[in-house]
Structures are given as C-alpha cells and as structure tokens.
DSSP file (Angstrom, degrees, kcal/mol; ACC not computed):
  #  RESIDUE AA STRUCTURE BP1 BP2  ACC     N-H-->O    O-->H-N    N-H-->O    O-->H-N    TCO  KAPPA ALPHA  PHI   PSI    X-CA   Y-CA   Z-CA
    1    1 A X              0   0    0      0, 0.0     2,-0.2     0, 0.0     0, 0.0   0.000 360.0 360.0 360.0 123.4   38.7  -29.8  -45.5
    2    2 A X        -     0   0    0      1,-0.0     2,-0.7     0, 0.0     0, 0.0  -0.589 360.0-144.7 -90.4 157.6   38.9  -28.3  -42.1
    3    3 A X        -     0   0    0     -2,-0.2    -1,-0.0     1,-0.0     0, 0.0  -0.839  12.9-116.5-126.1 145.6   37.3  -25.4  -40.9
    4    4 A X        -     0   0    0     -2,-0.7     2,-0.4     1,-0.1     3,-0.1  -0.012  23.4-126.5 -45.0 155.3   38.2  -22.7  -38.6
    5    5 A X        -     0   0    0      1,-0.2    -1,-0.1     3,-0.0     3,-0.1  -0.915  39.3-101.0 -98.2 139.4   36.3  -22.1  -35.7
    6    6 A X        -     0   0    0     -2,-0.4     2,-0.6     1,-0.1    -1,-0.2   0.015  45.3-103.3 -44.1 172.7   35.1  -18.2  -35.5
    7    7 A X        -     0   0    0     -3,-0.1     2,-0.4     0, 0.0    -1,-0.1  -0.973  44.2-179.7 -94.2 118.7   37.3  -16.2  -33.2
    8    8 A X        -     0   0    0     -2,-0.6     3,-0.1    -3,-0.1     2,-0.0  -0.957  29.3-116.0-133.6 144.0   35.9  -15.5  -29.9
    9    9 A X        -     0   0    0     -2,-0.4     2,-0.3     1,-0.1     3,-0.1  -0.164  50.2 -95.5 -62.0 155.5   37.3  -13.4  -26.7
   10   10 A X    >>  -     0   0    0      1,-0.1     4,-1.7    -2,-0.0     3,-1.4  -0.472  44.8-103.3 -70.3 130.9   37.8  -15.6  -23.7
   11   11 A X  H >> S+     0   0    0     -2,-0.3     3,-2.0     1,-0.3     4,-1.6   0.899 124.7  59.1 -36.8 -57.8   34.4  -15.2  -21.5
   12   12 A X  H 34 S+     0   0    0      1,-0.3    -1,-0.3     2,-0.2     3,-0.1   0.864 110.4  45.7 -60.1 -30.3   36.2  -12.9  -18.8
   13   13 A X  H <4 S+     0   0    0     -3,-1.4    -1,-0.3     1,-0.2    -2,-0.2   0.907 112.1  47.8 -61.7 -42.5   36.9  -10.6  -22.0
   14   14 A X  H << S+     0   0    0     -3,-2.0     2,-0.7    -4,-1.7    -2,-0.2   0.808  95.0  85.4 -73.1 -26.0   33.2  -10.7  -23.5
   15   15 A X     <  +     0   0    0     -4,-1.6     2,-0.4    -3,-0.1     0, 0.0  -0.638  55.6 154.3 -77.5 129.2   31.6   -9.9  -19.8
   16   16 A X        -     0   0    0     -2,-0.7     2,-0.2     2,-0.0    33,-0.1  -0.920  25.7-166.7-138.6 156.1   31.7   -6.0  -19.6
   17   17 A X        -     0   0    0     -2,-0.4     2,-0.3     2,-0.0    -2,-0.0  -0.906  15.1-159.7-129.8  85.3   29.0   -3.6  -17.1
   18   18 A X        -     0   0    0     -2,-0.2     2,-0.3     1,-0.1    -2,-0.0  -0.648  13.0-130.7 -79.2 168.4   29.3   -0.2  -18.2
   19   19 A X        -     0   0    0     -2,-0.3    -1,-0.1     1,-0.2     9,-0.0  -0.714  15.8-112.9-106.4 142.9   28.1    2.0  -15.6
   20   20 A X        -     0   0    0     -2,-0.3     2,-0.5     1,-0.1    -1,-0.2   0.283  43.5 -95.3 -61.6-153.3   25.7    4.8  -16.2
   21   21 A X        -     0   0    0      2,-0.0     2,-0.2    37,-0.0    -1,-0.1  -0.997  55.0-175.6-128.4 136.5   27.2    8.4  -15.8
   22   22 A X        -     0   0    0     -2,-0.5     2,-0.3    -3,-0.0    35,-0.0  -0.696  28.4-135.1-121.9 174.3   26.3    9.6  -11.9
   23   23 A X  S    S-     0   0    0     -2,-0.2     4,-0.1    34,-0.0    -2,-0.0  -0.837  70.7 -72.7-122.8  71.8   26.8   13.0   -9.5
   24   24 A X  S    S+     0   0    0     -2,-0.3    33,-0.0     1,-0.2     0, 0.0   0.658  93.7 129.9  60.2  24.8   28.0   11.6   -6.4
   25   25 A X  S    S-     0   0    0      0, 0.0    -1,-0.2     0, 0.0     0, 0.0  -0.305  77.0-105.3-136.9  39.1   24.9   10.0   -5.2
   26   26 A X  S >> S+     0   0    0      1,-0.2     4,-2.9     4,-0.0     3,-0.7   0.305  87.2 114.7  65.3 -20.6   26.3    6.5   -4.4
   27   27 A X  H 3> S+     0   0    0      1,-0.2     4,-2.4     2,-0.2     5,-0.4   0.948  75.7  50.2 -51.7 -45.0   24.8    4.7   -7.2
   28   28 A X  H 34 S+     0   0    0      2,-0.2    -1,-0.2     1,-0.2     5,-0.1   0.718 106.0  49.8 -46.8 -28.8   27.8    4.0   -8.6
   29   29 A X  H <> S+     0   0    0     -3,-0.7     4,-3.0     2,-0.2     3,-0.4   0.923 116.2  53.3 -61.5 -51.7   29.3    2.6   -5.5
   30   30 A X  H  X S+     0   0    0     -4,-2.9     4,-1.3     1,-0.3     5,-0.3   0.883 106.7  50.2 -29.5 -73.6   25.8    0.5   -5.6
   31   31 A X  H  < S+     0   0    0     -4,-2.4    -1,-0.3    -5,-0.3    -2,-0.2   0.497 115.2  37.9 -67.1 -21.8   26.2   -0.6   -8.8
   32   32 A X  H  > S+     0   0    0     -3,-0.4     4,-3.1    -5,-0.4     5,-0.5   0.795 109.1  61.5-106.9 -38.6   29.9   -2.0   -8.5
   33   33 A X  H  X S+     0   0    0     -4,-3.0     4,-1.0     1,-0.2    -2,-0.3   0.843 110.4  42.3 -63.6 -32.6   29.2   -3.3   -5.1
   34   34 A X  H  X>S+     0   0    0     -4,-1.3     4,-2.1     2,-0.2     5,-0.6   0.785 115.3  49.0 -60.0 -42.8   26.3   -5.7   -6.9
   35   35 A X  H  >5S+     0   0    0     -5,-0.3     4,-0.8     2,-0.2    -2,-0.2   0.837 102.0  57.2 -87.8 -12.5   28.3   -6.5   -9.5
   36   36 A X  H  X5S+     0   0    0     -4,-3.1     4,-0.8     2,-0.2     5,-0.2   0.916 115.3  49.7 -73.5 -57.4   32.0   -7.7   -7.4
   37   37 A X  H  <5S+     0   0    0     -4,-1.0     4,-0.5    -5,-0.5    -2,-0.2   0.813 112.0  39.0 -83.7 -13.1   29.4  -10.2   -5.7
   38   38 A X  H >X5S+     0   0    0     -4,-2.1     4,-2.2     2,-0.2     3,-0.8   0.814 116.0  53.5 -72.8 -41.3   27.9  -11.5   -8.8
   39   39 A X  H ><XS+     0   0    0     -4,-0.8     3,-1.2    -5,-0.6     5,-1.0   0.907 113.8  47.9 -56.4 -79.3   31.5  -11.5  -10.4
   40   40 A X  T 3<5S+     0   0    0     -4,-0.8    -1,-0.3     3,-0.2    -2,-0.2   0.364 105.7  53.6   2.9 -43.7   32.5  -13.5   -7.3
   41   41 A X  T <45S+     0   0    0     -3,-0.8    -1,-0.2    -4,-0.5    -2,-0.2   0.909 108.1  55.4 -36.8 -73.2   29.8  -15.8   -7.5
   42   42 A X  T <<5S-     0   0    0     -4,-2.2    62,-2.8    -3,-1.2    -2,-0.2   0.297 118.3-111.2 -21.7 -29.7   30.9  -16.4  -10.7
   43   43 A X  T   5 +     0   0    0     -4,-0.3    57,-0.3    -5,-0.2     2,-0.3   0.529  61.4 159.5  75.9   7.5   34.2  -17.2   -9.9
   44   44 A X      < -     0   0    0     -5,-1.0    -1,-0.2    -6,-0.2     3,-0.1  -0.379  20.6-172.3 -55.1 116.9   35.6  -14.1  -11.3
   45   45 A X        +     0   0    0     -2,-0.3    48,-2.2     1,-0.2    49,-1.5   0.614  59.1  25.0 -54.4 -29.0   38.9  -12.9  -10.2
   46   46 A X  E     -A   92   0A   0     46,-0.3     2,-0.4    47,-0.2    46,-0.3  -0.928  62.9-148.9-159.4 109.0   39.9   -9.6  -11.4
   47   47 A X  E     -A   91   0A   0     44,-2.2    44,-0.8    -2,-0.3     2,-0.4  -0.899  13.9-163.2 -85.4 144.0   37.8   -6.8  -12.5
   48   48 A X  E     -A   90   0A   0     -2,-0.4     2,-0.3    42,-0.2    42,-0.2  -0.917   4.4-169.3-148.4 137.3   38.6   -4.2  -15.1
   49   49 A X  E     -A   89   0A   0     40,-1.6    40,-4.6    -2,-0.4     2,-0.5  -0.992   5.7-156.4-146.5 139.8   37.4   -0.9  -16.1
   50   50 A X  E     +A   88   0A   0     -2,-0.3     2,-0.3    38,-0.2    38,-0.2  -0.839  11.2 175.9-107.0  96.5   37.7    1.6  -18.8
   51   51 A X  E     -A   87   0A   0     36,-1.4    36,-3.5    -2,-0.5     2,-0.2  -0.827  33.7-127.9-131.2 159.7   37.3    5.1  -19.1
   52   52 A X  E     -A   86   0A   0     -2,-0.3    34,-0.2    34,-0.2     2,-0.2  -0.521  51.5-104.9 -90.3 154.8   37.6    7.7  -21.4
   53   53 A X  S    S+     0   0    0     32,-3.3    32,-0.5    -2,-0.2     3,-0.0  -0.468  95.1  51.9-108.6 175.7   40.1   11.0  -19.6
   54   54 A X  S    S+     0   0    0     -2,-0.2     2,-0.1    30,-0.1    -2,-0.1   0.738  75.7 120.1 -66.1 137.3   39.8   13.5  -18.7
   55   55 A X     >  +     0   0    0     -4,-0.1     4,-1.7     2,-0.0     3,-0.2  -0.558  27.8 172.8-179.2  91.8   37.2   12.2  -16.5
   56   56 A X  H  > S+     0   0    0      1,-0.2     4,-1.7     2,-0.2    -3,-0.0   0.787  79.0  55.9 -81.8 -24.2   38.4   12.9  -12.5
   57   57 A X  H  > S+     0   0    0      1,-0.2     4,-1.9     2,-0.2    -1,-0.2   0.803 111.2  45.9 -77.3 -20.4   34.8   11.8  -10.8
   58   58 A X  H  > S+     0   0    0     -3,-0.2     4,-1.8     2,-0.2    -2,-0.2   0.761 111.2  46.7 -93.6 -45.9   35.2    8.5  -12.5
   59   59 A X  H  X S+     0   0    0     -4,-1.7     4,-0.9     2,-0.2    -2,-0.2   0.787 110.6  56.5 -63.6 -32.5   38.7    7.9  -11.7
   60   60 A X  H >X S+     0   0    0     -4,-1.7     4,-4.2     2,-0.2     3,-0.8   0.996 115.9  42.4 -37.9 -66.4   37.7    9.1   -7.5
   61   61 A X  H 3X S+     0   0    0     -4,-1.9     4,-2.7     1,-0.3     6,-0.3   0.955 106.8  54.3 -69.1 -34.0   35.2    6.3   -7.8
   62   62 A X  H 3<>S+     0   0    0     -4,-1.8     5,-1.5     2,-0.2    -1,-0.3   0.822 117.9  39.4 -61.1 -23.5   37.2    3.6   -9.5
   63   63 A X  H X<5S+     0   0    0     -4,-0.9     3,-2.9    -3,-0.8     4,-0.2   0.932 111.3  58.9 -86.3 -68.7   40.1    4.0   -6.5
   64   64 A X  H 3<5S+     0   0    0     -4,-4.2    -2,-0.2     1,-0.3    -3,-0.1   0.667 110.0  40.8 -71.9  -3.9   37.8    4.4   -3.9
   65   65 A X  T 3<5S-     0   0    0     -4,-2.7    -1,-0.3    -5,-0.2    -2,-0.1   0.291 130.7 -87.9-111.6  38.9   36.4    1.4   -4.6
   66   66 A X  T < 5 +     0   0    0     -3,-2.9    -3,-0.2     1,-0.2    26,-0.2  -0.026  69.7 140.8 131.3 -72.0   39.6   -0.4   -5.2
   67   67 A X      < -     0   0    0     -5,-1.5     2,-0.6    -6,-0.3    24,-0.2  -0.163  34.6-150.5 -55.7 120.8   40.8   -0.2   -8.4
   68   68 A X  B     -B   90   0A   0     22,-3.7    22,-1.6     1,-0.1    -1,-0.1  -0.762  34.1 -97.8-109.7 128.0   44.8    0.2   -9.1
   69   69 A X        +     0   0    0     -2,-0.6    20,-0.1    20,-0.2    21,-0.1   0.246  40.0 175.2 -22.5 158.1   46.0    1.9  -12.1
   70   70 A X        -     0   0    0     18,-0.4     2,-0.2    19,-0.1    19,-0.2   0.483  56.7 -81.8-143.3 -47.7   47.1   -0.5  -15.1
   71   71 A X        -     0   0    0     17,-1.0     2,-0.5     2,-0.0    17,-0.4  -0.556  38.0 -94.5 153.1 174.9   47.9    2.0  -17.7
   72   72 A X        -     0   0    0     15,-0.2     2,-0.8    -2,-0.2    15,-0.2  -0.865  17.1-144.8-109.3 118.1   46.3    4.6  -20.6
   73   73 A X  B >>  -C   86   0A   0     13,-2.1     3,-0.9    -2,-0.5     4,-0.7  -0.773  31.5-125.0 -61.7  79.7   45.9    4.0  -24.3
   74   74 A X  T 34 S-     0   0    0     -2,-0.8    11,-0.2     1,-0.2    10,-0.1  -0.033  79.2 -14.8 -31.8 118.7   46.5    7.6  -26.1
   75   75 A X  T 34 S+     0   0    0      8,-0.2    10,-0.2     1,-0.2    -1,-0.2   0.759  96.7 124.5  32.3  53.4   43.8    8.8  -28.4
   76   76 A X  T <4  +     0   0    0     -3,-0.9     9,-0.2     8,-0.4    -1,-0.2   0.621  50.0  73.0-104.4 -55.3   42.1    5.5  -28.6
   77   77 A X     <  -     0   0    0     -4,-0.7     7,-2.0     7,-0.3     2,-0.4  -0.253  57.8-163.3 -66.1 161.8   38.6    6.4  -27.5
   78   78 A X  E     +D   83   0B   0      5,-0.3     2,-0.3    -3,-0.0     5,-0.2  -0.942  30.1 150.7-147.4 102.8   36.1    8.4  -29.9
   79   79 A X  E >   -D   82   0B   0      3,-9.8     3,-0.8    -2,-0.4    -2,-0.0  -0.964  65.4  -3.8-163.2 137.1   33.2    9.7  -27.6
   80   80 A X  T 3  S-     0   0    0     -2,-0.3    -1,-0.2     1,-0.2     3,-0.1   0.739 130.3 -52.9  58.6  26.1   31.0   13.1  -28.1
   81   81 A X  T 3  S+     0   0    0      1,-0.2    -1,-0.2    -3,-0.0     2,-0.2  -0.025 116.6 100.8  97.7 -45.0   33.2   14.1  -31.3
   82   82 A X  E <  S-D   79   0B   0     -3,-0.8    -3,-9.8     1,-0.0     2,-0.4  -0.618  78.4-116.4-136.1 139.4   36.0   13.9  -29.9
   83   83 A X  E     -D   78   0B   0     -2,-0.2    -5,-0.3    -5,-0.2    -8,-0.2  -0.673  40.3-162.2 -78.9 126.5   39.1   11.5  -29.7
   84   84 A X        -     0   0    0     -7,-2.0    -8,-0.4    -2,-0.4    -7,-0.3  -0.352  17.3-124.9-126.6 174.3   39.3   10.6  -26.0
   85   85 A X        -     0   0    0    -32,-0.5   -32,-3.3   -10,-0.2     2,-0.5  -0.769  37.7-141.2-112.8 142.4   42.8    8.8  -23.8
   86   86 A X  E     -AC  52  73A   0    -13,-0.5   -13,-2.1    -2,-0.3     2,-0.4  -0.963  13.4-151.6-138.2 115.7   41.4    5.8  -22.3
   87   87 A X  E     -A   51   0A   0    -36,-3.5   -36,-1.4    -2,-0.5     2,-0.5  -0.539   4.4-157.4 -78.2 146.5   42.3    4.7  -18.9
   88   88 A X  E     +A   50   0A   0     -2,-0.4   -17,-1.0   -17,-0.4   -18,-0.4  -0.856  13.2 172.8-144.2 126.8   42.3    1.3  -17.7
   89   89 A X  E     -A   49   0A   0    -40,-4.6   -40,-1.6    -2,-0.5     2,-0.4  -0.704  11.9-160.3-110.5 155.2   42.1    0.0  -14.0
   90   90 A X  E     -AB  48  68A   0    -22,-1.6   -22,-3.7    -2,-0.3     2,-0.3  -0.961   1.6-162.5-134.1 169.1   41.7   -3.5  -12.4
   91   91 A X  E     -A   47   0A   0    -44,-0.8   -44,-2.2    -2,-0.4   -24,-0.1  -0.946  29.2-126.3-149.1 106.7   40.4   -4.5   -8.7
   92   92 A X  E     -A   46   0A   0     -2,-0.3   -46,-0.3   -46,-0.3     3,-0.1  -0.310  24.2-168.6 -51.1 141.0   41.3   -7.8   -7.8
   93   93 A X  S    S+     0   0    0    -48,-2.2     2,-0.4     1,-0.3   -47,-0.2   0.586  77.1  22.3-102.1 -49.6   37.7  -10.2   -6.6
   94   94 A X        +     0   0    0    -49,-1.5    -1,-0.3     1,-0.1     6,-0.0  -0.973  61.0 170.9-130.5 134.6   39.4  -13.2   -5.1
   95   95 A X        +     0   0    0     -2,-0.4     2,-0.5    -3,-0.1    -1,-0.1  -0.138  31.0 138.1-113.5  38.7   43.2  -13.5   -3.7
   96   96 A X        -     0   0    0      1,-0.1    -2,-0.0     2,-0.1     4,-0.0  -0.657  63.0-126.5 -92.9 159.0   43.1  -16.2   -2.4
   97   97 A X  S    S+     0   0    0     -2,-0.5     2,-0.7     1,-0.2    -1,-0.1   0.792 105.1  57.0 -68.2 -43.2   46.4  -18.4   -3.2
   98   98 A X  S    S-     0   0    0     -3,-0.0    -1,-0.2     1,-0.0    -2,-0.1  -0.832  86.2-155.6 -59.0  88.5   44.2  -21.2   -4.6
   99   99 A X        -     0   0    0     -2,-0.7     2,-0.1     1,-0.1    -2,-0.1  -0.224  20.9-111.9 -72.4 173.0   42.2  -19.7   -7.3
  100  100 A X        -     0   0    0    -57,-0.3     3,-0.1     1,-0.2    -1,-0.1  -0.276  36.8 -83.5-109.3-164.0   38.9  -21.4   -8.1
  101  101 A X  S    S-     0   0    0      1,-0.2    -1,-0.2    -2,-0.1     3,-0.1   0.096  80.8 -27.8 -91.9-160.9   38.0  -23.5  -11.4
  102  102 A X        -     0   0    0      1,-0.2    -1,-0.2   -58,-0.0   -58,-0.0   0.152  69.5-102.9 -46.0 145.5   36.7  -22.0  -14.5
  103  103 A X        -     0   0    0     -3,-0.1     2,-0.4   -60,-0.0    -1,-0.2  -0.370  53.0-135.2 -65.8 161.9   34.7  -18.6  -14.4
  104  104 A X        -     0   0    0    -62,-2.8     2,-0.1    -3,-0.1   -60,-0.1  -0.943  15.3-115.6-120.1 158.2   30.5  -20.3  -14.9
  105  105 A X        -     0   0    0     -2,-0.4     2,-0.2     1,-0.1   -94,-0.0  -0.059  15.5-121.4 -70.2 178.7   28.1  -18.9  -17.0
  106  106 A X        -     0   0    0     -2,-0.1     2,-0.9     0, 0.0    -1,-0.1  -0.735  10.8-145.4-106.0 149.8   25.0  -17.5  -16.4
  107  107 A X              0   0    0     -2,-0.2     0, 0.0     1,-0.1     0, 0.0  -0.837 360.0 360.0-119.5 121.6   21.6  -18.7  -17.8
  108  108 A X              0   0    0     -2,-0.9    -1,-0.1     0, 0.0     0, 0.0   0.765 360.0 360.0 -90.5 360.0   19.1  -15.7  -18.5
C-alpha cells in the first residue's frame, strides 16, 4: 500500500515576516530592508505582502519600498471583529536574467 506524503506549501510559501504595526518612525523601512538582504542571501526572488484595507500607512510603506500592486481578495481577512479586503503586493529581490538555484534553508 502506498502512502501519501502530507501536503506542504513550497518553502517560498511557508516563509512569511509579518511586520509589527509602526507610526512613521522608520522601523518598518528597517525591518524590510533586513529582511530583502537575508531573502537575497537566500536566494529569494520575489517578495510578497499582505494586508488587511483600509490601511493607507501600510500601503505608503509597501510602494515606497517597492512593492507593485498584484491585486485584493474581498472580505477575506477577519481582524478586530471585523471582515477585512486583503491586499496583496510583490517586490521583486533579484532580476537578474539568470535566476539562481533553489531558495536554501536556514539552520536556527
């Protein structure tokens, strides 16, 4: 008898960072600017981020650092009571025309 292997997301789907919630006091920038050079490192390509709308300071930072619309999932999110529109952006890591091998793991 064979048996299934569980289903598991592809690494670059399992890796997520959420970011804390900031006022405009650069951490966030901080906080993405570490985490495109570790993604990089990594061999990551494409980073992609999700937030629940209305939410205009979160969408500021996610362009200014990059990130180009991809599109919004309607009354998908559930956050504070309430059923939330969930944006989703990506920011390319490497272009170069020759992408590199497999993303690597980390050992913690």
């Amino acid at each position: 008898m064979h048996r299934r292997a569980p289903a598991t997301p592809p690494l670059g789907a399992r890796v997520t960072a959420p970011t804390p919630p900031t006022r405009s006091t650069g951490a966030g920038r901080a906080l993405y600017e570490e985490l495109f050079s570790r993604l990089a490192e990594r061999r990551y390509r494409v980073a992609v981020a999700g937030m629940a709308l209305p939410n205009e300071a979160s969408v500021g930072l996610h362009q200014a650092m990059g990130f180009e619309p991809l599109g919004v999932y309607h009354n998908i999110g559930f956050k504070l009571g309430a059923w939330h529109d969930v944006a989703w952006m990506q920011r390319p890591l490497d272009a170069s025309a020759d992408p590199p091998g497999e993303p690597r793991q980390t050992r913690t």
